[in-house]
N, C-alpha and C positions, 0 to 999 in steps of 0.2 A: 450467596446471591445478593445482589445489591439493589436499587432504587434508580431504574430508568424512567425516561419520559419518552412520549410517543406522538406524531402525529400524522395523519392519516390524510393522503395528499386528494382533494376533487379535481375533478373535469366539469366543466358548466359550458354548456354550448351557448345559453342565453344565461347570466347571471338575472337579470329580471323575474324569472322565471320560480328561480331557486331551484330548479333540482339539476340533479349532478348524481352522477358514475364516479367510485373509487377507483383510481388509476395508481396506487400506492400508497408507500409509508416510509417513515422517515424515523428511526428510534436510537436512542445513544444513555450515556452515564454523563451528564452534565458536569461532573468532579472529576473525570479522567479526560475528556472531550472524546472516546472513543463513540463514533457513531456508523451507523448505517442507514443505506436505502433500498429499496426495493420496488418494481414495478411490478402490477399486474403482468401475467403470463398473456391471457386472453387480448391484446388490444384490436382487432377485429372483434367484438362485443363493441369495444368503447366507441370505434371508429362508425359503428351503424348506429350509434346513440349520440356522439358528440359532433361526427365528421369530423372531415381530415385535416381542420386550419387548428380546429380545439385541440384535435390530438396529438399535432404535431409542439404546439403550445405548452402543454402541460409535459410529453417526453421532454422538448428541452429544457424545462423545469429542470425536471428529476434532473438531468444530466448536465447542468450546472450545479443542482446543490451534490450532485457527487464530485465531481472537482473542488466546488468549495472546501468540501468536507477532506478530501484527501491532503489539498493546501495547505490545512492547520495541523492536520496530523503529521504532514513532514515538518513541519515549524515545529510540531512542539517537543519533536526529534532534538532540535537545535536549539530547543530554551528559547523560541522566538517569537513564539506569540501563548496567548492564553487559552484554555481550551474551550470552545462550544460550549454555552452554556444553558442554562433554559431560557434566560432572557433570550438569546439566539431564536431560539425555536417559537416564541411568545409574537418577536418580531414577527418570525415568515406567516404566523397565522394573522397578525392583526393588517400586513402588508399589502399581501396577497388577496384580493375583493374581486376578481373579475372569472377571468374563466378559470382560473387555477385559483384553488383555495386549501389551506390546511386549516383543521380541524383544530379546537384548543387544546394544547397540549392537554397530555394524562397522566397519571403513574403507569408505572408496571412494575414487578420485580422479574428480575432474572440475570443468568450468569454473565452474558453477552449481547453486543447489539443485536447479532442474526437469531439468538433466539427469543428475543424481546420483540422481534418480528416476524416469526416464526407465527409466537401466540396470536397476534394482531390479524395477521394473514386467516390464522386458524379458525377464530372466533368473532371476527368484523369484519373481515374480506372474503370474499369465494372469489378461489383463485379453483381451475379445473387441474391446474399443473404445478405442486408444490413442492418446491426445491427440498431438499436431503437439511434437517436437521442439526447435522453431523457438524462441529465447530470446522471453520476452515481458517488456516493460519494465511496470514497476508503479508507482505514484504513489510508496509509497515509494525506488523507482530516482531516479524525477525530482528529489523534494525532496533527496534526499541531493545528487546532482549539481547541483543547483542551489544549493543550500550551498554545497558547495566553490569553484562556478564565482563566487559572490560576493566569498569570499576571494580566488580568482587574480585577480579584475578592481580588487583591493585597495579593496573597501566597508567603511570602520570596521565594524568586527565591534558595536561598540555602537549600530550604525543599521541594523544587520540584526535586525527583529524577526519573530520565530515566535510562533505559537499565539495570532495573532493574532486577535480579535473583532471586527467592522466595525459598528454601531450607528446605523441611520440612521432619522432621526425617533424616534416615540415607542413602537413596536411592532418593526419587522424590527432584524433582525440576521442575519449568515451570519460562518463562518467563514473563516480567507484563511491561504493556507498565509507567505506571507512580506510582512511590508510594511519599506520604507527610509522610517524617520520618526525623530525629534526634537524633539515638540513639536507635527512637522508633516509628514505623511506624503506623500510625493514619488513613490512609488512602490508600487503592489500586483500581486502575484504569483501564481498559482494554477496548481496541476500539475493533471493530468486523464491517466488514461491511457484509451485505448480499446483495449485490447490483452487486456481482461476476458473469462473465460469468459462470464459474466455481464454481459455490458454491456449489457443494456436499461434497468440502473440506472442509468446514466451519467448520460443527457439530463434523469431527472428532476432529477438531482442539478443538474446543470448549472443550470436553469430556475428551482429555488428560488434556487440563491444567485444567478443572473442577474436576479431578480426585487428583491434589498436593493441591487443595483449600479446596478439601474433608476435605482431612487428616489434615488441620489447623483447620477447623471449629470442626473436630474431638475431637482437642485438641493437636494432637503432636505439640511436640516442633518443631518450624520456629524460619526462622532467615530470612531476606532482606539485598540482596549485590548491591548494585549498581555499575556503569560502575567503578568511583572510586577507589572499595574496601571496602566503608565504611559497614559497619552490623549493620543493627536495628532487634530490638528484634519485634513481630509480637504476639497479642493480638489474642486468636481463633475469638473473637467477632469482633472483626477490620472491618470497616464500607469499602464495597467492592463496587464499584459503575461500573457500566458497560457501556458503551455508543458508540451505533449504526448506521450505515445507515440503515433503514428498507426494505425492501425486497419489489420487484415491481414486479416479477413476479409470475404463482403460484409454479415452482421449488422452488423458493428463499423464499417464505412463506413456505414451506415444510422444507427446511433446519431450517428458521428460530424457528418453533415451535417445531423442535428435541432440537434446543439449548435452548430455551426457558426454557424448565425441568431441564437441569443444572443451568442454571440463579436462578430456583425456590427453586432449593436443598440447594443453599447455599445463599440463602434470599439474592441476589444481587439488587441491583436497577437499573433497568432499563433504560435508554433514549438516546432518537433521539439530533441530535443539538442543536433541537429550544427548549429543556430544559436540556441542558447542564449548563449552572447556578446553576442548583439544585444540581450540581455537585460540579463547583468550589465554591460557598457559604458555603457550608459543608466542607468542605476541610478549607477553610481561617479560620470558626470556631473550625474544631478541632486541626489546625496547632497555634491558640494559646497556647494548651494544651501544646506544646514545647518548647516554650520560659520561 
């Protein structure tokens, strides 16, 4: 277990007043920058105590600092920025003075943001509706571990390309979370989690970018740009490897088996973490095909 910080987000319909409704919480590991947030379930309570200009206030709150928060955690994918730190969180409380307010940071200990908010919820919040526990892996999880596992599987770190762009024909393009190229790209990569509150977004997501992979396997001509600039040329046969958090609910198996059929259109391979190996192995051996 480690050393998070926490802060517990108000609503204030009249700050004069001083009092204020919990409408969430905001907790993370200030040394890794992983964090989380979370909103009250009930906002019909909040909405007959703060009304609707407060409430609407304080939701786009929370749903800018979850953007925020997801912004550095893809940067810090790419070495590009520092991580969230408690001075971060010190900021949003001393900021923040009017109808939305956070609390002064705390400690907590525990394994992960969602259960460092979990307790929060449990013991400082009454929430009537409390989410499941249970760790849930996030795209950002995947890409980070799939990083690393590229390095253990020792892929020149200059053939590992991010923030890559795929370019096929004269119109489509999709994004690709990692491709092993040189000129000439040997292998593509794509994280998916279905472990989403939200995951009925998933499939569509899936469908568009399954729709530019189409037209490679097709045969049109592709090209791969990385965050760089650089352009590798893209093989229709190019060994596409997919890798998952598996789906825990039955919504999230439902999503997961609409995307599953594009997986199958374009002979993707499959898997979860615990054979992510079968990943980076394949990669270290077609990234000698480059040298």
């Amino acid at each position: 277990m480690s050393r998070y910080v926490y802060s517990i987000v108000r609503c204030l319909p009249d700050p004069r007043t001083g009092e204020f409704v919990n409408i969430g919480a905001v907790a993370g590991d200030p040394v890794s920058g992983r964090w989380a947030v979370r909103q009250l379930s009930n906002t019909e309570r909040i909405r007959r105590f703060a009304g609707g200009a407060a409430l609407e206030a304080a939701t786009s709150c929370l749903l800018a600092l979850g953007e925020e928060i997801d912004q550095n955690q893809a940067a810090l994918i790419e070495d590009e920025a520092e991580p969230l730190g408690e001075d971060w969180l010190a900021k949003l409380h001393r900021d923040h003075r009017n109808v939305v307010q956070f609390s002064e940071p705390a400690p907590i200990i525990a394994d992960d943001p969602q259960e460092a908010l979990a307790f929060v919820f449990d013991h400082l919040i009454i929430d009537p509706v409390t989410p499941s526990k249970e760790r849930h892996v996030t795209k950002y999880d995947l890409r980070r571990n799939l990083r690393e596992a590229f390095r253990q599987a020792l892929v020149q770190e200059s053939l590992i390309r991010t923030k890559v762009e795929i370019f096929v024909g004269a119109r489509v393009h999709t994004p690709i979370d990692f491709a092993i190229a040189n000129g000439r790209a040997v292998q593509l990569t794509q994280a998916w989690s279905f472990q989403l509150a939200q995951v009925e977004d998933v499939p569509l997501k899936v469908k568009a970018w399954g729709y530019a992979l189409e037209q490679l396997r097709k045969g049109e001509e592709a090209r791969v740009v990385d965050s760089a600039g650089r352009t590798s040329t893209i093989n229709p046969n190019v060994d596409l490897q997919v890798v998952i958090a598996p789906p825990q609910t039955a919504q999230q198996r439902d999503a997961f088996e609409e995307a599953q059929q594009v997986f199958r259109n374009l002979a993707a391979g499959v898997h979860d973490l615990t054979d992510v190996s079968a990943v980076t192995s394949k990669a270290a051996e077609l990234a000698q095909t480059l040298r």
